[in-house]
C-alpha positions, -999 to +999 in steps of 0.1 A: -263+689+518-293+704+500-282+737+514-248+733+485-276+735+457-288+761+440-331+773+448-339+760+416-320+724+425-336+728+457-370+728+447-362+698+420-347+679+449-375+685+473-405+676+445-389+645+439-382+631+477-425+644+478-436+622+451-412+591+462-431+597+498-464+598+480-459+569+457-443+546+484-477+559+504-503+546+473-482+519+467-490+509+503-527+519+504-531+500+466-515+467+485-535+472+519-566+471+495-561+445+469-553+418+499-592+416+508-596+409+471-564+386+467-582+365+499-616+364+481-602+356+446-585+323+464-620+315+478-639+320+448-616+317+420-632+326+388-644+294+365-644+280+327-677+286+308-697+250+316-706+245+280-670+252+273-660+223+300-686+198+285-673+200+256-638+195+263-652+167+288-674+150+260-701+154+288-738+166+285-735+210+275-772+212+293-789+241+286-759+262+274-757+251+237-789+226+231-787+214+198-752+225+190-722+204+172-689+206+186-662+214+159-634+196+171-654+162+178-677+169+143-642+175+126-627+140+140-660+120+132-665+134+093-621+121+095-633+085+110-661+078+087-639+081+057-613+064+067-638+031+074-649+041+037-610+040+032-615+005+045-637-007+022-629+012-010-598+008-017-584-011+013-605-045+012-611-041-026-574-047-031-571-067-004-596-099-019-583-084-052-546-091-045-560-130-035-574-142-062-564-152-096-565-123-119-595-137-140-618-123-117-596-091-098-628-073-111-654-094-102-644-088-063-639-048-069-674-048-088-691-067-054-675-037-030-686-013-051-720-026-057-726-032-021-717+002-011-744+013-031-765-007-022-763-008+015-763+035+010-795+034-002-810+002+027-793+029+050-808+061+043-846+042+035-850+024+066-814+006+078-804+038+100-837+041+119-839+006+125-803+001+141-804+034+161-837+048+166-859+038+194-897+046+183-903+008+186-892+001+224-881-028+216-845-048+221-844-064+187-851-032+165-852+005+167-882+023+152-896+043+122-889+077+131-856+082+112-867+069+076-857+076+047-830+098+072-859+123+083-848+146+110-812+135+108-798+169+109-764+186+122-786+188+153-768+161+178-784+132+187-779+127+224-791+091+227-755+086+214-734+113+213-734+150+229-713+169+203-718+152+174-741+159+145-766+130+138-760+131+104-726+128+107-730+096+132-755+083+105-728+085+080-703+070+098-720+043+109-733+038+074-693+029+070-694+000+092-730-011+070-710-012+040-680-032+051-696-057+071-712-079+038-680-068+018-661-092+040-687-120+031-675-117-001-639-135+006-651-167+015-672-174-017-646-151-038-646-162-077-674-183-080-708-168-066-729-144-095-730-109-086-769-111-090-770-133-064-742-115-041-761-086-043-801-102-034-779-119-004-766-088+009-797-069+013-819-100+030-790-107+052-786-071+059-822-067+071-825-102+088-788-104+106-772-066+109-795-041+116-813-064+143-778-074+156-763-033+152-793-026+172-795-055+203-752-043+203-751-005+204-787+004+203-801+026+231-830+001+243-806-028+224-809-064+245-772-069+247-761-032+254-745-032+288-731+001+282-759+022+274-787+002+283-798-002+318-821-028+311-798-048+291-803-087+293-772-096+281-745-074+298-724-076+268-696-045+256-684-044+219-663-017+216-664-011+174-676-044+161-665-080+167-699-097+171-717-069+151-691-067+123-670-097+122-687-124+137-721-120+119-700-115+087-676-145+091-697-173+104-722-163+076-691-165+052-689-200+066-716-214+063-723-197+030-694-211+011-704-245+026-735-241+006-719-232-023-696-254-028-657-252-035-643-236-064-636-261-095-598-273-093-602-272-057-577-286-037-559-298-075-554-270-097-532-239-086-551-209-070-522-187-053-528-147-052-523-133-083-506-104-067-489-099-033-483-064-040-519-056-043-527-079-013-501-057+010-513-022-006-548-033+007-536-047+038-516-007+046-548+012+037-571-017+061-546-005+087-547+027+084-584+034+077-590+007+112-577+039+132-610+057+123-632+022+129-615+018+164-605+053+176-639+070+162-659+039+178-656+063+209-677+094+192-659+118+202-624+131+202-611+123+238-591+101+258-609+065+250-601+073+217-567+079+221-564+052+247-583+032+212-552+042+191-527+032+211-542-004+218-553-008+175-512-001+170-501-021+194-524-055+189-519-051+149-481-048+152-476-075+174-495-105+156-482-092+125-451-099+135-463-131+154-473-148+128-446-137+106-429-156+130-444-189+132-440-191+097-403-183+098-401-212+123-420-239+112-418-233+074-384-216+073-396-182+057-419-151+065-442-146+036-458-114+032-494-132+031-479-140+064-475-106+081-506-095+062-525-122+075-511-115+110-519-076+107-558-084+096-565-106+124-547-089+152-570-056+138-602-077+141-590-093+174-585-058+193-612-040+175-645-050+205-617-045+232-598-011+216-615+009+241-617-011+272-582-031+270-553-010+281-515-016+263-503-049+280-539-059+270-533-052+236-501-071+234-519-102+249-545-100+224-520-091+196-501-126+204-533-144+206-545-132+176-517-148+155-519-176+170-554-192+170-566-178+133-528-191+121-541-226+132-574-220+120-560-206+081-535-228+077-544-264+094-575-269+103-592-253+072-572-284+053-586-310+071-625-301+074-618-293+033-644-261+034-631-234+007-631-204+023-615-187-007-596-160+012-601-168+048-628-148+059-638-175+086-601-180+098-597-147+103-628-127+104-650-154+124-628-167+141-611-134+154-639-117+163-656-147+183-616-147+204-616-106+205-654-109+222-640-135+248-608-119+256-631-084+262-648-100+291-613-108+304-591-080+299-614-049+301-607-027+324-623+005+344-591+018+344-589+034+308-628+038+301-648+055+329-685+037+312-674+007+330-677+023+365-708+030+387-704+068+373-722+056+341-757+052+357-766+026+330-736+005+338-745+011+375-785+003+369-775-032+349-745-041+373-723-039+342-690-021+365-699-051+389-690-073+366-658-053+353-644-053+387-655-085+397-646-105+371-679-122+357-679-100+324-668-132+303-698-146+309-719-121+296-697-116+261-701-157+262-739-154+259-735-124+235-712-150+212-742-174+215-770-155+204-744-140+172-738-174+161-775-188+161-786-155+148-757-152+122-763-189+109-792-194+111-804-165+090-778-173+065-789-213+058-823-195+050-812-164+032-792-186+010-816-216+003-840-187-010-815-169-031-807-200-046-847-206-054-847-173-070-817-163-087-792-195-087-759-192-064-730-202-093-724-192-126-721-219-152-692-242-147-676-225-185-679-191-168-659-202-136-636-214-160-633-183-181-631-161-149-660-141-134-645-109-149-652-112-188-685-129-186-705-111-155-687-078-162-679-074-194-637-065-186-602-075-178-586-064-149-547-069-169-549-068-206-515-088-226 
């Protein structure tokens, strides 16, 4: 056949079938040589930068990137710490401001404000270092070497978090500071002087929450069964139900008791002057509770997602609960109701948000409704205590029922600190008690020493207050409303 061609064709033809013969040849060679290497690369198969893995891990980066903040977790903390900011101003400012009667809307939005500056400045003096430093050695307070917020850089610090910058952690947990005495201010709402609101807040803050903050979630803290391994008390709080709402609603309690009821009490009409305010408050609670809960886990990573899903879900449902019970046993759903329901399931999940899984958080949802709606609506008429906006009912109450149902519903499954891989939980016997079932006791003894701690302090704190400053304004400016007289405005002008 080539023989039909011409020379010229010929020698086309024959360069061709010679450089098909030579490729097909390399080709051959190429493969015979890259197997040894395809063999070894399935030995040794080439691996992610460690720092790189750390970080996606929320694990310790070692020696590859000391003193380096991850962007991603940085990012999601600087988001968290203002949305617990969210919480307090607006969210709980229009909350209590919603429940009152509009003579003294101000005076409540006046107390947030002044006790975020106020607990700002206790913070960066002295309140940081003695919740989370460790100078001291000691279970009941942390130390000096973080005053007035010295060496609180964008450095991390790795007592409590590998990829966050401390100052960032200080901030946020500056947030949870600030919020915990603003929900004080419900129970005594419309008839305590801001002078004296103000001298409470900062004894109470250094006498109850930075000792409690620090025995909870300190690094040498008594009751810190997660990061401690010499814990006494094997306790876990995920993001605040003995540090936050216990110590802040059994003070209420006990606080208003002091005080006294409002004049009219139990005669004169004192509904909410304004529902709408009440649910705008109640959204922007919810909302800004995603950064309390979810960032409560320091970093962005699966506890705080599984944190998330379980603030939704136990929310939701005792919103709805209660909603509920009213439409049963008092024909209609009232929108103090669901926002009632909302508020407590929040409180209820928030020291389980990150141990619970979601059938957890549905239990605790429905339990949530249940026990404050009894608390709110019946047995706060009989005993006849005037807890203006149900701060106890809610706030006490819930988080003493969110601690007890941690101890029973936590689980290893969703939160790997509560196995023997955490070496603190392993040194304490804390993932003994999460799998064996004895945790309850230890969030029982953790209730105890809240409640002595919480009311205590507050029968003293309040007796001196009252030595010092008076607790009431003159019965004529109760009368006239808190607003005019202590702050010089109207909150609605005819």
């Amino acid at each position: 056949m080539i023989a039909d061609f011409p020379v010229s064709m010929k020698t086309l033809y024959k360069t061709i079938l010679c450089a098909l013969a030579l490729l097909g040849a390399s080709i051959q060679v190429t493969a015979q040589e890259a197997a040894p290497a395809a063999a070894a690369a399935s030995v040794v198969a080439p691996t992610a930068d460690a720092a790189f893995t750390a970080y996606v891990n929320n694990t310790d980066p070692g020696a590859a990137l000391p003193g380096v903040a991850g962007p991603g977790h940085n990012g999601f903390m600087m988001i968290c710490a203002a949305l617990v900011l969210f919480m307090t101003l607006p969210g709980l400012a229009l909350f209590y401001g919603g429940l009152v009667r509009k003579k003294n809307v101000l005076s409540v939005l006046a107390q947030c404000l002044g006790i975020t500056g106020l607990v700002t400045l206790m913070w960066w003096a002295f309140g940081y270092s003695l919740v989370f430093g460790k100078s001291f050695n000691s279970p009941f307070l942390g130390g000096t070497e973080f005053f007035f917020l010295k060496g609180v850089t964008s450095a991390p610090n790795t007592d409590y978090a590998w990829w966050i910058s401390q100052n960032v952690f200080a901030m946020y947990q500056m947030m949870f500071a600030i919020i915990t005495p603003a929900l004080i201010v419900g129970a005594i709402a419309e008839r305590m002087k801001f002078t004296a609101i103000m001298l409470f807040v900062a004894i109470w803050m250094v006498v109850v929450y930075f000792p409690l903050a620090h025995m909870v979630w300190g690094v040498t803290g008594w009751m810190n069964g997660v990061w401690n391994g010499d814990a006494v008390i094997r306790a876990i709080d995920f993001a605040g139900g003995t540090v936050v709402h216990m110590s802040s609603g059994w003070s209420a309690l006990v606080l208003c008791i002091i005080l006294g009821p409002r004049l009219g009490f139990g005669k004169d009409k004192m509904t909410p002057h304004s529902m709408v305010l009440c649910m705008v408050g109640t959204g922007m609670l919810y909302v800004g509770w995603f950064g309390f809960n979810a960032g409560s886990a320091l970093a962005a990573d699966g506890v705080a997602a599984n944190a998330f899903m379980t603030t939704m879900i136990a929310a939701a449902v005792a919103g709805f609960v209660w909603g509920m019970i009213e439409l049963v046993f008092r024909g209609h759903a009232s929108i103090l109701g669901f926002c009632s329901g909302v508020v407590a399931g929040l409180v209820v999940i928030t020291p389980a948000a990150g141990f619970v899984d979601s059938t957890g958080a549905v239990i605790i949802g429905v339990v949530a409704a249940i026990v404050p709606y009894i608390f709110c609506t019946m047995l706060k008429a009989k005993f006849g205590y005037d807890d203006a906006l149900d701060t106890f009912g809610v706030h006490a109450v819930g988080g003493t029922l969110g601690a007890l149902l941690t101890g029973v519903l936590a689980t290893s499954s969703v939160n790997g600190n509560l196995t023997d891989a955490n070496t603190y939980a392993k040194a304490n016997g804390l993932y003994k008690l999460v799998a064996e079932g004895g945790l309850w006791l230890e969030q029982v003894k953790a209730i105890g020493v809240t409640l002595v701690l919480s009311i205590v302090a507050t029968v003293v704190i309040a007796y001196i207050v009252k030595a010092v400053t008076g607790l009431r304004p003159t019965p004529e400016v109760e009368r006239q409303g808190l607003d005019i007289n202590e702050h010089g405005e109207e909150g609605y002008v005819d």
